[in-house]
VOPAGU-2260 file (C-alpha; in pm, 1 decimal, decimal comma):
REM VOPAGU-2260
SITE   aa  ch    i         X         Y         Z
SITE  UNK   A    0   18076,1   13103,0   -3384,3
SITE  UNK   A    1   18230,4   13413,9   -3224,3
SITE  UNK   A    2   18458,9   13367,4   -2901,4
SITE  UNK   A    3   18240,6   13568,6   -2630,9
SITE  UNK   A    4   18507,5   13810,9   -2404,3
SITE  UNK   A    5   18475,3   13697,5   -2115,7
SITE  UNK   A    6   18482,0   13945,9   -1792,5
SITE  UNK   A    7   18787,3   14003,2   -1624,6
SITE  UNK   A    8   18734,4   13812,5   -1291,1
SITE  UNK   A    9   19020,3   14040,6   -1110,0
SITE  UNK   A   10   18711,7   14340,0   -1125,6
SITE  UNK   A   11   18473,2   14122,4   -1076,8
SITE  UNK   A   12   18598,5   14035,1    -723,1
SITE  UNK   A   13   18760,0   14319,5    -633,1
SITE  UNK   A   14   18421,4   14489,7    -683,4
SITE  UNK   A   15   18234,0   14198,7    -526,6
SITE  UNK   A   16   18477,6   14038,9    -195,4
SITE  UNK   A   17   18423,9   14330,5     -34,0
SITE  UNK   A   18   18068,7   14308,3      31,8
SITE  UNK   A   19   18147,9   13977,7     228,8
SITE  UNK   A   20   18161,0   14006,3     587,2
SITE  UNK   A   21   18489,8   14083,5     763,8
SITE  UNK   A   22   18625,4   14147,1     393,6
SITE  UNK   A   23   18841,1   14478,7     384,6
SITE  UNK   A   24   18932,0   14644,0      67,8
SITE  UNK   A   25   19058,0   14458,3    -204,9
SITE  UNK   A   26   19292,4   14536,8    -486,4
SITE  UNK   A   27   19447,3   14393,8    -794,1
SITE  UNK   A   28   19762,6   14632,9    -789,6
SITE  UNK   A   29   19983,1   14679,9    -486,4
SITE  UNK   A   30   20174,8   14956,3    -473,1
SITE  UNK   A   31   20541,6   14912,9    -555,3
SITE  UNK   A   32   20676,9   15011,9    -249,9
SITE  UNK   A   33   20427,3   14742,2     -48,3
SITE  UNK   A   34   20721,4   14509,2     -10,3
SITE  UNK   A   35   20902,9   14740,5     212,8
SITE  UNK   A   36   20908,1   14750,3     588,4
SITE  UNK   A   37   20824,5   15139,6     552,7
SITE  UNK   A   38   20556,4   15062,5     255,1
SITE  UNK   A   39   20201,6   15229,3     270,4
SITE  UNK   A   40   20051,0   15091,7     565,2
SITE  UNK   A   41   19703,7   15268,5     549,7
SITE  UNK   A   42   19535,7   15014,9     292,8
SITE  UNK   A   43   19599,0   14670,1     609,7
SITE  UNK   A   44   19450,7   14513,0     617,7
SITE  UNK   A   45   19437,0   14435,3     238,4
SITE  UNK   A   46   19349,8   14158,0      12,0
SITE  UNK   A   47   19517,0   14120,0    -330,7
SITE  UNK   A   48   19314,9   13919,6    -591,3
SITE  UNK   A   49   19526,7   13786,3    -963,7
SITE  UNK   A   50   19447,9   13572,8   -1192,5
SITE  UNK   A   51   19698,1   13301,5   -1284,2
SITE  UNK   A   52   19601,2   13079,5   -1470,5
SITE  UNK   A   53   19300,5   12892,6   -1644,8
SITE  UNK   A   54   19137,1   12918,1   -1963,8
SITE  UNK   A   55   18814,0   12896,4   -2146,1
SITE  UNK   A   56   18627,6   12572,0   -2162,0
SITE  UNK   A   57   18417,4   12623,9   -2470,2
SITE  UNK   A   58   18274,6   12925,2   -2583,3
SITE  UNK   A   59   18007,6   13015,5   -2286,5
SITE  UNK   A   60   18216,7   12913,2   -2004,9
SITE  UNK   A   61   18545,8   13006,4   -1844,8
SITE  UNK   A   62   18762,7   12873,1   -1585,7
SITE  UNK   A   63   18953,7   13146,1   -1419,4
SITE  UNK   A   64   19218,6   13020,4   -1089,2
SITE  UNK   A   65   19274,3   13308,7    -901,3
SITE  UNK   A   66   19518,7   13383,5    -651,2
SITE  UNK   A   67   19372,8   13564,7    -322,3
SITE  UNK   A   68   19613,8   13696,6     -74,3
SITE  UNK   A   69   19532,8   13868,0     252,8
SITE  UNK   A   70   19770,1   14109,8     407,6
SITE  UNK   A   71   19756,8   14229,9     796,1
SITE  UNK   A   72   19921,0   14301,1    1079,9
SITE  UNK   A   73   19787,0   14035,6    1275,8
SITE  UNK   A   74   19812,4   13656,8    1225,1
SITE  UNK   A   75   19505,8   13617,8    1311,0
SITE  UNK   A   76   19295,7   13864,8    1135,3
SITE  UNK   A   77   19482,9   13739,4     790,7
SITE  UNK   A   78   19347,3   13384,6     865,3
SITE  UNK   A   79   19011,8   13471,4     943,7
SITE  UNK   A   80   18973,4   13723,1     681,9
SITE  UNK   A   81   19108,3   13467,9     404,4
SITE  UNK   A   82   18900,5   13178,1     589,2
SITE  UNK   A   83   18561,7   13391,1     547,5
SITE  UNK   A   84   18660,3   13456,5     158,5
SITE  UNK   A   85   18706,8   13086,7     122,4
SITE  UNK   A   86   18344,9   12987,3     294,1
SITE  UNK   A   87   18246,6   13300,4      67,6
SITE  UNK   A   88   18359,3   13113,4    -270,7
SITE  UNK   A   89   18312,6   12779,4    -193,7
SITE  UNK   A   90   17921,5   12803,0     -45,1
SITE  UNK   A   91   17727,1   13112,1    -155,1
SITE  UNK   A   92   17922,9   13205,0    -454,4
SITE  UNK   A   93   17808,4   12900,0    -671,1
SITE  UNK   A   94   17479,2   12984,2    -825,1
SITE  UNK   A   95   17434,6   13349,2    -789,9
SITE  UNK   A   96   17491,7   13631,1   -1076,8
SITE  UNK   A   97   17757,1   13882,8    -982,3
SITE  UNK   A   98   17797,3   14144,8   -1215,2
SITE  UNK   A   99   17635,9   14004,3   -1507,7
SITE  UNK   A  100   17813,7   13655,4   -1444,2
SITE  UNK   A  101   17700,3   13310,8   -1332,7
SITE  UNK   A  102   17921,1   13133,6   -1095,5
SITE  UNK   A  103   17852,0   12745,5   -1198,6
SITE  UNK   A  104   18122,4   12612,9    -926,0
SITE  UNK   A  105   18394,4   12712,3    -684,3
SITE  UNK   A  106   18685,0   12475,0    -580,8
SITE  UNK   A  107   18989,7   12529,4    -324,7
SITE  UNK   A  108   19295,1   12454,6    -523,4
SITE  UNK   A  109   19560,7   12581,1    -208,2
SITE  UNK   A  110   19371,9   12602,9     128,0
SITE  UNK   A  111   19455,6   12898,0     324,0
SITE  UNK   A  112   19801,3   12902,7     427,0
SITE  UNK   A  113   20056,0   13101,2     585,4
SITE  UNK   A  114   20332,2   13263,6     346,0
SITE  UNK   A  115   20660,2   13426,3     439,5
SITE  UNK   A  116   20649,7   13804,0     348,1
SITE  UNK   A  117   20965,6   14058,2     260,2
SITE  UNK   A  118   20785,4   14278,5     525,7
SITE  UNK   A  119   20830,6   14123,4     852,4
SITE  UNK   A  120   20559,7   14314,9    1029,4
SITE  UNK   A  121   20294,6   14182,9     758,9
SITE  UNK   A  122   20130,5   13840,7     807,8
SITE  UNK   A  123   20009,0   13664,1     440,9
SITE  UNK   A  124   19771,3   13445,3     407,0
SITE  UNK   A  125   19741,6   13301,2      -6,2
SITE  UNK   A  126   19515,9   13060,0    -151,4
SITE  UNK   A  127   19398,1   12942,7    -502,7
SITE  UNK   A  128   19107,9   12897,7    -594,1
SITE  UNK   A  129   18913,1   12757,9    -956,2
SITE  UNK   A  130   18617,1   12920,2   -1067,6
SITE  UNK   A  131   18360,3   12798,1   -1318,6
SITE  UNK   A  132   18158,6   13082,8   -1477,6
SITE  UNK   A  133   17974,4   13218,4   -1773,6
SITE  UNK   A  134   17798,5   13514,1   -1907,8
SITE  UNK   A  135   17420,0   13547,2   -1751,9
């Protein structure tokens, strides 16, 4: 039997997070100069979503772990905003079809948690999460 492709779960949530409440715009590529105190400041706040790691499970059903920073200039807007993506993933994500894929499960691998950043003015908030999905 044929390997299905599976979607690439990067678009699928940079096309989807935003629609949660509180969510600002989300990206899978920073700009290079982000890292810098003088970096682009017109896309904070900001979440970054990567995948990094997981693998296929059999041929219908993939197991993406995504990485989901948020990036602002307040502590507390970064906590919230990565708080209400977590509630997002772990309680209405699981059994709805986003972009022509079924989300079977949604478990916190990293809670929420306060990172060090190269830009002292920016507060980062990372977690990781593992997704169960498959084609609808």
């Amino acid at each position: 039997m044929r390997q299905l492709k599976f979607p690439s779960i990067e678009q699928i949530l940079v096309a989807h997070l935003p629609t949660v409440h509180g969510v600002p715009d989300v990206t899978s590529e920073l700009p290079h100069d982000f890292q810098n105190a003088d970096g682009p400041t017109h896309m904070i706040p900001v979440v970054f979503v990567e995948r990094i790691s997981g693998a296929e499970l059999n041929n219908r059903l993939d197991r993406p772990i995504v990485d989901i920073d948020v990036y602002s200039f307040d502590r507390a807007q970064a906590q919230d905003i990565a708080e209400e993506i977590r509630a997002y993933l772990r309680n209405d994500l699981p059994g709805s079809t986003v972009e022509g894929v079924v989300f079977t499960r949604a478990r916190t691998i990293i809670a929420p948690r306060r990172l060090a950043h190269a830009n002292p003015r920016l507060f980062r908030y990372s977690a990781n999460y593992e997704l169960l999905l498959h084609p609808a």
